[in-house]
C-alpha positions as CSV (number, residue, x, y, z in Angstrom):
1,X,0.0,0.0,0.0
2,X,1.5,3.3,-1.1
3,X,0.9,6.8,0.2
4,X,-2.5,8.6,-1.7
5,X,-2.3,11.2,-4.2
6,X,-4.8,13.5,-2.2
7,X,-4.2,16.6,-2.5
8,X,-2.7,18.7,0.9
9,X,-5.0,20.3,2.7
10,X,-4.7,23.7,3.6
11,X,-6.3,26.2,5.8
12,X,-9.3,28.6,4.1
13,X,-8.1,31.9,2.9
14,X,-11.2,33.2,5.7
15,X,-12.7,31.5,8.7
16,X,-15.8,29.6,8.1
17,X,-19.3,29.7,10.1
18,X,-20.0,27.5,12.6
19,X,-22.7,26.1,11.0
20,X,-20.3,25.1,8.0
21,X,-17.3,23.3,10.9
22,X,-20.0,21.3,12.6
23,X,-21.5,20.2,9.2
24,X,-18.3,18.4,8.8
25,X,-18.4,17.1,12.0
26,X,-22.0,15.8,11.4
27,X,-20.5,14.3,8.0
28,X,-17.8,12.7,9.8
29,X,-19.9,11.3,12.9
30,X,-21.9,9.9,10.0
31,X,-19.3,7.6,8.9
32,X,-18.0,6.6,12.1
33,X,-19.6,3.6,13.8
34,X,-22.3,4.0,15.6
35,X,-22.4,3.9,19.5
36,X,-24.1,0.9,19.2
37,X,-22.1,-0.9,16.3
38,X,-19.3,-1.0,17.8
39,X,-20.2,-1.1,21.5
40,X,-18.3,-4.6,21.7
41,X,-15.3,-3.2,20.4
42,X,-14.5,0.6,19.1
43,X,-16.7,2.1,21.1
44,X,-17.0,0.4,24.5
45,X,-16.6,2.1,27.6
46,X,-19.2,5.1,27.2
47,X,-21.5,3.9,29.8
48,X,-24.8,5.1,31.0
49,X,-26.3,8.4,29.8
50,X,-25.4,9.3,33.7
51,X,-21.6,8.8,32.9
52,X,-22.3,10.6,29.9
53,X,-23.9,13.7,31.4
54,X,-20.7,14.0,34.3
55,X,-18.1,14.0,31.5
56,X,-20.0,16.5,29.8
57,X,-19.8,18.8,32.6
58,X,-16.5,18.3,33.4
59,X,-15.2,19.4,29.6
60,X,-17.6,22.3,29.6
61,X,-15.9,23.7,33.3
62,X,-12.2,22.2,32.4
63,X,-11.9,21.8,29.0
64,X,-9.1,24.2,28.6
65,X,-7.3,23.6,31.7
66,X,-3.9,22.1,31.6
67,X,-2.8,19.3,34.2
68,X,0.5,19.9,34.1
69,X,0.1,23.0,36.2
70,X,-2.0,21.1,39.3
71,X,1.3,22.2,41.5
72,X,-0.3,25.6,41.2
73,X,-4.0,25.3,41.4
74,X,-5.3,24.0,45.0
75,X,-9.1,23.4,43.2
76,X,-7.0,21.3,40.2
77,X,-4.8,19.6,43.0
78,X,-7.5,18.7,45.5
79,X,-9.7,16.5,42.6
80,X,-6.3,14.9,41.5
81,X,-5.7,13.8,44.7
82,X,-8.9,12.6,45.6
83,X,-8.9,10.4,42.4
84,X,-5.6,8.9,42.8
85,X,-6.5,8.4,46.2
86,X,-9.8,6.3,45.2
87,X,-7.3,4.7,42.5
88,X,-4.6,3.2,45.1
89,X,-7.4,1.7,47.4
90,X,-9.0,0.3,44.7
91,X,-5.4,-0.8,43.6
92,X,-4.7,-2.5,46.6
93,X,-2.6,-0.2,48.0
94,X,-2.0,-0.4,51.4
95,X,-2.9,2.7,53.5
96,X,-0.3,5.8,53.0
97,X,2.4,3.0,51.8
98,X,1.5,3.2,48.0
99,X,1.5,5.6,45.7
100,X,0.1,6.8,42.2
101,X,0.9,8.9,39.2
102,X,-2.1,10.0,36.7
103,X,-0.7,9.1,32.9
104,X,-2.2,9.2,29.5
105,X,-3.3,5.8,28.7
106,X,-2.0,2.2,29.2
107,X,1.2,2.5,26.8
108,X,2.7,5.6,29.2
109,X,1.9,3.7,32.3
110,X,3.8,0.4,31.3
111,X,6.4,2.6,30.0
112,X,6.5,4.4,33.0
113,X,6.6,1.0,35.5
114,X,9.6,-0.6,32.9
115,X,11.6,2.9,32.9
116,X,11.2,2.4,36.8
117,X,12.0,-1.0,36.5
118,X,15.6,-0.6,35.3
119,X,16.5,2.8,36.8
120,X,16.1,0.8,39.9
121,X,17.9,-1.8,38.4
122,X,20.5,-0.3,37.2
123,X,21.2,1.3,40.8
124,X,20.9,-2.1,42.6
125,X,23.0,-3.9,40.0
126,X,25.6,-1.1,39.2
127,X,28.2,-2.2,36.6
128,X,26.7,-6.2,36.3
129,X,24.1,-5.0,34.9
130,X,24.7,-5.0,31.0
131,X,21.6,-6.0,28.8
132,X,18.2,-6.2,31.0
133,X,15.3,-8.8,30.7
134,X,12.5,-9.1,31.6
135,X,10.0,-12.1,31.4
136,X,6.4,-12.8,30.6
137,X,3.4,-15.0,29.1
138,X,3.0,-13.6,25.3
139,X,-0.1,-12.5,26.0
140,X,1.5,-9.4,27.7
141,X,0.2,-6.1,25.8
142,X,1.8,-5.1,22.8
143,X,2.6,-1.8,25.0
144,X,5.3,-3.7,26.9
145,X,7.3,-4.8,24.1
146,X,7.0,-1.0,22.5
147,X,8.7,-0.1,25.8
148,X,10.9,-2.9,26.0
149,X,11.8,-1.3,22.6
150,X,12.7,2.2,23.5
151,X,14.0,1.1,26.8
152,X,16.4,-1.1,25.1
153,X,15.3,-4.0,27.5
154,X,15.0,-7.7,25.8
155,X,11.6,-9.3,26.6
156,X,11.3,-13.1,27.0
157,X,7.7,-14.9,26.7
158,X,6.9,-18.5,27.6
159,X,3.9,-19.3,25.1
160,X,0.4,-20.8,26.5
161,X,-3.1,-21.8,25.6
162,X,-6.7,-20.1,26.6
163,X,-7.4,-23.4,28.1
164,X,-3.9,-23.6,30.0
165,X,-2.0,-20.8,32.8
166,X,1.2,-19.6,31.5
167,X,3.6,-22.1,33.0
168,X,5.3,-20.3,35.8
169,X,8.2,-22.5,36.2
170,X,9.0,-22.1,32.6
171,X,9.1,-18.4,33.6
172,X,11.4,-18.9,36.1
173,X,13.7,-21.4,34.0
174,X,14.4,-18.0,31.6
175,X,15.7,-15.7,34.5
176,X,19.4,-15.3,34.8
177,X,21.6,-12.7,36.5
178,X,20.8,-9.9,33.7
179,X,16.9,-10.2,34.2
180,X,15.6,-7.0,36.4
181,X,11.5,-7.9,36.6
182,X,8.3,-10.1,35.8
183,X,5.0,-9.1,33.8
184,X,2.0,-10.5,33.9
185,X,-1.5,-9.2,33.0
186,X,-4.6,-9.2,34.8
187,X,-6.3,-9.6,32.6
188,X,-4.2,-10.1,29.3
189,X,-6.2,-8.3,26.1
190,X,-5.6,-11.4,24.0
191,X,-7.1,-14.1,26.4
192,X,-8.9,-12.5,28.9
193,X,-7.2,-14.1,32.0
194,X,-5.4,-13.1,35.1
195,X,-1.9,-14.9,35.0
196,X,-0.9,-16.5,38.2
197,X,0.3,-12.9,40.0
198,X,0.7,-14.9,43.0
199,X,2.4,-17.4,41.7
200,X,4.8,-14.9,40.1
201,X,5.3,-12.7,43.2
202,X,6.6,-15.5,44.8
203,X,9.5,-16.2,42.5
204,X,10.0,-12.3,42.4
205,X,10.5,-12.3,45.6
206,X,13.1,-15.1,45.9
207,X,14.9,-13.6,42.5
208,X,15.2,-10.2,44.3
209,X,13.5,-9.0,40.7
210,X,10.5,-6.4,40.2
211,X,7.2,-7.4,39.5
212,X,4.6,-5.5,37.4
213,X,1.6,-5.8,36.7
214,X,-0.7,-4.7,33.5
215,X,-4.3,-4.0,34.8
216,X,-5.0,-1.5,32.1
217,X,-8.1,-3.6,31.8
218,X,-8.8,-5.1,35.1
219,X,-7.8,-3.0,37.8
220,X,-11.2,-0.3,38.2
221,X,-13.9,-3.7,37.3
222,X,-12.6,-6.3,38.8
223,X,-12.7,-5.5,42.4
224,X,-16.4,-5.2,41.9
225,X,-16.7,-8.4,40.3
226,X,-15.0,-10.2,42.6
227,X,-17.4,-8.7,45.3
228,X,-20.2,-9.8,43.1
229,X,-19.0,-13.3,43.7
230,X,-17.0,-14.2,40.9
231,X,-13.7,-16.1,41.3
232,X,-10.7,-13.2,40.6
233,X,-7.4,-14.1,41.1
234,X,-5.7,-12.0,43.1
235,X,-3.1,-9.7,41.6
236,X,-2.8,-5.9,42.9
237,X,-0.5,-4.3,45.1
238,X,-1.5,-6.5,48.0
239,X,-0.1,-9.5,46.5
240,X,3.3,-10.1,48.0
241,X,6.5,-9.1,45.4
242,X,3.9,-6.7,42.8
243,X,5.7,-3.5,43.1
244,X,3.6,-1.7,40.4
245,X,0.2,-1.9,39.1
246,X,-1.5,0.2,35.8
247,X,-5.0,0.4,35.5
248,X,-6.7,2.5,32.9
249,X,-9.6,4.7,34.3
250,X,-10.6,5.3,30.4
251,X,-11.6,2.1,30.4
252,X,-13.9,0.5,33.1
253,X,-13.5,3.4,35.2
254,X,-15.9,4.9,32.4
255,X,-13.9,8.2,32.3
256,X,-12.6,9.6,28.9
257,X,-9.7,9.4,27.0
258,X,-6.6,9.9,27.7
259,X,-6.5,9.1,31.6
260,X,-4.7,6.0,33.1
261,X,-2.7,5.5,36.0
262,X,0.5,3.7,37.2
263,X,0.6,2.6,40.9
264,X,3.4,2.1,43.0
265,X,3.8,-0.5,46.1
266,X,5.4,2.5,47.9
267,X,7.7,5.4,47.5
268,X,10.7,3.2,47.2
269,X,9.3,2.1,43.6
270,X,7.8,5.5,42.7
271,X,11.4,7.3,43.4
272,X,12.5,6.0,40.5
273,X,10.0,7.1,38.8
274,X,10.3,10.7,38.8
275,X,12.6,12.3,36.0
276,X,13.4,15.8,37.2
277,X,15.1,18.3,35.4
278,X,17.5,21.1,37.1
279,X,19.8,22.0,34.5
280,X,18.0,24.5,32.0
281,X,17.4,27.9,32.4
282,X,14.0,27.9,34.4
283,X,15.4,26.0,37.3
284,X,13.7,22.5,38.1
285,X,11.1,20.5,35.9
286,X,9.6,17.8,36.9
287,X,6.2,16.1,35.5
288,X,3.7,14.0,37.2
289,X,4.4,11.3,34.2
290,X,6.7,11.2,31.1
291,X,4.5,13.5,29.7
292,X,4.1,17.1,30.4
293,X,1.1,19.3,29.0
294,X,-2.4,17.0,29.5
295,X,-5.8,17.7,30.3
296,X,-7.2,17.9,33.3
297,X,-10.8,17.6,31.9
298,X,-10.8,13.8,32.2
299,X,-9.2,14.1,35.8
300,X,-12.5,16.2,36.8
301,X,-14.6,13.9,35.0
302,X,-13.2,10.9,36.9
303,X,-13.5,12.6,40.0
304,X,-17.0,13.5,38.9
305,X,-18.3,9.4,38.2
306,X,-16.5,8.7,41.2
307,X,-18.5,11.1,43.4
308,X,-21.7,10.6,41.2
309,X,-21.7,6.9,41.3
310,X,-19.9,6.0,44.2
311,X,-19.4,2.1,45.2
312,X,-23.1,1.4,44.7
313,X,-22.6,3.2,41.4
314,X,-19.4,1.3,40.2
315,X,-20.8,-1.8,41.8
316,X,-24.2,-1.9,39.7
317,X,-21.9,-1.2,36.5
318,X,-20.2,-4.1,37.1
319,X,-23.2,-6.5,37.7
320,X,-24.7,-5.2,34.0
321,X,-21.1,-6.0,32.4
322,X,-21.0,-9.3,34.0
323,X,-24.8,-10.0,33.1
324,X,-24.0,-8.9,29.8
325,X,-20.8,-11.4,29.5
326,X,-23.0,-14.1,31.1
327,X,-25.6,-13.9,28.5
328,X,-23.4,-13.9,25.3
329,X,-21.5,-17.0,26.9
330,X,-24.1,-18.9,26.8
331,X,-25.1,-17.9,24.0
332,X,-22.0,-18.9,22.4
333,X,-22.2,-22.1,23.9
334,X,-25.4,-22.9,22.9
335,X,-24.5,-22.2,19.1
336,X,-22.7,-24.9,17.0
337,X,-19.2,-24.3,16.0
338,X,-18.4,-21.8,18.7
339,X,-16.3,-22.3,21.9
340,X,-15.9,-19.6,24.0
341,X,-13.0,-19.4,26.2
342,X,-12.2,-19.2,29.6
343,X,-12.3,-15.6,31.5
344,X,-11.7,-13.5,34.2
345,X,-14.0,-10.4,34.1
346,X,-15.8,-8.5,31.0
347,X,-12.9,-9.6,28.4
348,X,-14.8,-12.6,26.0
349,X,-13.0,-14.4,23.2
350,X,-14.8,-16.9,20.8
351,X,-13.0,-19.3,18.5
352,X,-14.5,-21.5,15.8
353,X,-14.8,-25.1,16.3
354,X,-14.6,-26.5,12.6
355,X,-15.4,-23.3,11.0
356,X,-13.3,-19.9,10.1
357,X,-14.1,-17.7,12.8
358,X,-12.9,-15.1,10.7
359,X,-15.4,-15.3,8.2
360,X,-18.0,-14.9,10.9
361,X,-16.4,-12.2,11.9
362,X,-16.8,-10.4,8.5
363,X,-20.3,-11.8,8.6
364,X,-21.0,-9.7,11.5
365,X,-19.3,-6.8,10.0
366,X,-21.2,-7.1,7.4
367,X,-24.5,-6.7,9.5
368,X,-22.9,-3.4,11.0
369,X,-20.6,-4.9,14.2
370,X,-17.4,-3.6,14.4
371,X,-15.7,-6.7,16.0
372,X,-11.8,-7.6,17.0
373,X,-9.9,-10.7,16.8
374,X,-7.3,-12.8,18.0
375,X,-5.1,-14.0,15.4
376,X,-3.2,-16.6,17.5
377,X,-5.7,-18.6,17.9
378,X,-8.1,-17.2,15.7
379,X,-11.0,-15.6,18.1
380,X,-13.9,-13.1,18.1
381,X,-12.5,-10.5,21.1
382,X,-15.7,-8.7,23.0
383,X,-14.9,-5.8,25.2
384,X,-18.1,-6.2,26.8
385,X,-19.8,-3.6,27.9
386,X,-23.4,-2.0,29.2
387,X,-25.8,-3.0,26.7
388,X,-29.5,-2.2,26.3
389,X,-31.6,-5.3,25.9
390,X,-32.6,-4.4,22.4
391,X,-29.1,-4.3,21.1
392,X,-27.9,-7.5,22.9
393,X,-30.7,-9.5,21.8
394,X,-29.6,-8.2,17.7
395,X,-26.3,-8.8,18.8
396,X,-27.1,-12.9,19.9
397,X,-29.5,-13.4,17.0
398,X,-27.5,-11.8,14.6
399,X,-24.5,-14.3,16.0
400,X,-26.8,-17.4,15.8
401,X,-27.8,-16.8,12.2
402,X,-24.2,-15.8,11.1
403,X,-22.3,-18.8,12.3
404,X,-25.0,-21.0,10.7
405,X,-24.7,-19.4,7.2
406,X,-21.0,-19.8,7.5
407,X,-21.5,-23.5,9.0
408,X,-23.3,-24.2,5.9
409,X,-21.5,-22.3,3.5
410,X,-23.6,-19.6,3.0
411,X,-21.4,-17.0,3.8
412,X,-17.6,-17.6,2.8
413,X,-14.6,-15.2,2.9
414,X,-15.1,-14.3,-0.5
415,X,-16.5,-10.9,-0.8
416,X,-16.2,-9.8,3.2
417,X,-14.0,-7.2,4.6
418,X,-11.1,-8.9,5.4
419,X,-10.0,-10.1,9.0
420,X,-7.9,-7.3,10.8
421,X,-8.2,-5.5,7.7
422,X,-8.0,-1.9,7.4
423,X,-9.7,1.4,5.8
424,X,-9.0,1.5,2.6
425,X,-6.5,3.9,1.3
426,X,-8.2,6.9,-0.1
427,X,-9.6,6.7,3.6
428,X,-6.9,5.3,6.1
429,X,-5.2,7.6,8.4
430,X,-1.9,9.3,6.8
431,X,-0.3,7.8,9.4
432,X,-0.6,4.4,8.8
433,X,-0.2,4.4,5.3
434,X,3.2,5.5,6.2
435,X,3.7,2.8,8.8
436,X,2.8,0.1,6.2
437,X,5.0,2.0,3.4
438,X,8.2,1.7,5.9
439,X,7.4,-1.4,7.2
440,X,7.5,-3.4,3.7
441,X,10.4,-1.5,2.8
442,X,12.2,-2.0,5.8
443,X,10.5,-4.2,8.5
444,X,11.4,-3.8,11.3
445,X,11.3,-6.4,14.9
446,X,12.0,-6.9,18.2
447,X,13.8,-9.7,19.5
């Protein structure tokens, strides 16, 4: 795929009305899947109309507000402190021993816990320390290894099944005297399952090596499920040798994008953290995360759904999600040619039993879901979330009737969009065009 021919564009000789900008906008909302489309997938996480309304008020007060500059604002400081407050409780965290940073998203927060992996190990270690590893299942994130990347750190995996915990000895059979830490995921994107964290803090423990752990997904839901009865592993900051813990409040905490956090066991981990500046001309710099300008809006509008929901609030969120899950499990068990696998939480993948779960996939893209996959195994991925009934019930039927067209051979790959597939070009994001340009030319991995 090259790079389009479209022309540049460039801004209008004179400003337009407002009636002409939010045209386009209404063009381009048009095109964009629906709320309800892609519920499942692209556009999980908006909640209730209740969430909806909070976060609305909190960009019309703070939309133009600037975190970065909390040090100076008591209002700004006292809401980020109450949230990162509510964030290490629900973290874990015990009492004033743990700490928090507010980030941008799950890729600066595992960045942020590997950078403080090997600045602390690279003090413990001194001059033995030549070419960090770290160790994991392969179902961490894909943000890891991007960090492991920048960070110049090698990441091992040990390879597992759905149907089978990543083998923990296997783990610890890879750790030699360059490896600083352990990952593990809770739960992992790809599967959907918390990896043995216990398990794993153990050996951390008797390797003197960190411990972190991805929650981006799990950390603000499944506290509430597990209260709801289901069976969580553990795997937060109270879990013996996990010295840090993300969690992404743009996800299950329902706030907007960008706002995630990284957690620390306590300020011997977070110390190495911080990246302060003294030598340039305005004297010291130092940022609540790697990054420095970002919005305080979605910090007010966490603090708002915190306040506005409360435990009952967060609590009743999570029954719906798990309600939600329960009912497209079965569902998916019930229907011929689908096995669902096991989960932890509001994470579902589906594979195909004797069919190309692929194809069903562009089946029900073809009927207007906008669905993800696993590509190793092949699986449907669900990021469930709240549901009205209507929609659900489309959603189940529409699932029933697709898998038996494809079981029959009534619908075949030939002619739908094609799995993992992208816009195509004289649509697709600049960006990525690029991305794919380069990476033919020159690909480009890490070992």
């Amino acid at each position: 795929m090259k790079m389009g021919d479209n022309a540049m564009f460039r801004l209008p000789d004179q400003g337009q009305s407002l009636e002409d900008v939010t045209a386009v906008y209404d063009e381009a909302l048009a095109n964009m899947t629906s709320e309800m489309s892609g519920k499942l997938a692209a556009t999980a996480f908006w909640g209730t109309d209740e969430v909806k309304a909070i976060i609305h008020e909190a960009y019309a007060r703070f939309g133009g507000w600037n975190a970065l500059f909390t040090f100076q604002e008591p209002g700004a400081a006292r809401i980020e402190n109450d949230v990162l407050d509510a964030c290490i409780l629900l973290g874990g965290g015990a009492g004033s021993m743990a700490r928090g940073n507010l980030t941008s998203g799950g890729t600066e927060s595992n960045f942020c816990a590997l950078q403080a992996m090997r600045a602390w190990a690279r003090e413990t270690r001194g001059e033995n320390l030549h070419r960090p590893n770290v160790i994991a299942p392969h179902t961490i994130h894909a943000t890891i290894h991007k960090a492991a990347m920048v960070l110049d750190i090698e990441l091992r995996t040990v390879e597992h099944s759905p149907f089978d915990p990543v083998d923990t000895a296997a783990m610890e059979a890879l750790i030699d005297d360059q490896t600083i830490g352990l990952l593990g995921s809770a739960p992992s994107w790809p599967f959907g399952q918390v990896d043995p964290i216990a398990e794993m803090g153990q050996i951390a423990l008797a390797h003197n090596i960190w411990l972190h752990v991805d929650g981006c997904v799990g950390t603000y839901v499944l506290p509430f499920f597990r209260e709801l009865g289901e069976a969580i592993p553990d795997f937060d900051l109270g879990v013996p040798g996990v010295r840090s813990l993300s969690g992404d409040l743009h996800k299950y905490g329902f706030a907007p994008k960008p706002l995630s956090t990284i957690l620390w066991a306590s300020a011997a981990e977070q110390r190495y953290h911080f990246l302060p500046i003294t030598d340039w001309p305005c004297g010291l710099y130092v940022s609540q995360s790697l990054v420095g300008s970002r919005p305080f809006a979605p910090i007010a509008a966490a603090w708002g759904l915190f306040h506005g929901l409360g435990h009952a609030g967060y609590l009743e969120n999570a029954r719906q999600l798990r309600d939600t899950r329960n009912r497209i499990l079965k569902a998916a068990n019930e229907i011929e040619g689908l096995t669902p696998w096991p989960c932890h939480g509001p994470l579902v993948q589906i594979s195909g039993d004797g069919l190309e779960i692929k194809t069903v996939i562009g089946g029900m893209t073809a009927r207007g879901w906008n669905l993800l996959g696993v590509q190793q195994p092949e699986a449907i991925h669900l990021t469930i979330d709240i549901m009205a009934e209507d929609a659900l019930n489309r959603f189940i039927r529409d699932l029933e009737e697709v898998t038996a067209l494809v079981r029959t051979g009534e619908i075949d790959a030939e002619g739908l969009l094609s799995y993992g597939g992208v816009a195509a070009e004289e649509t697709a994001p600049k960006w990525l065009l690029s991305a794919i340009e380069i990476m033919t030319q020159a690909p480009h991995r890490h070992e």
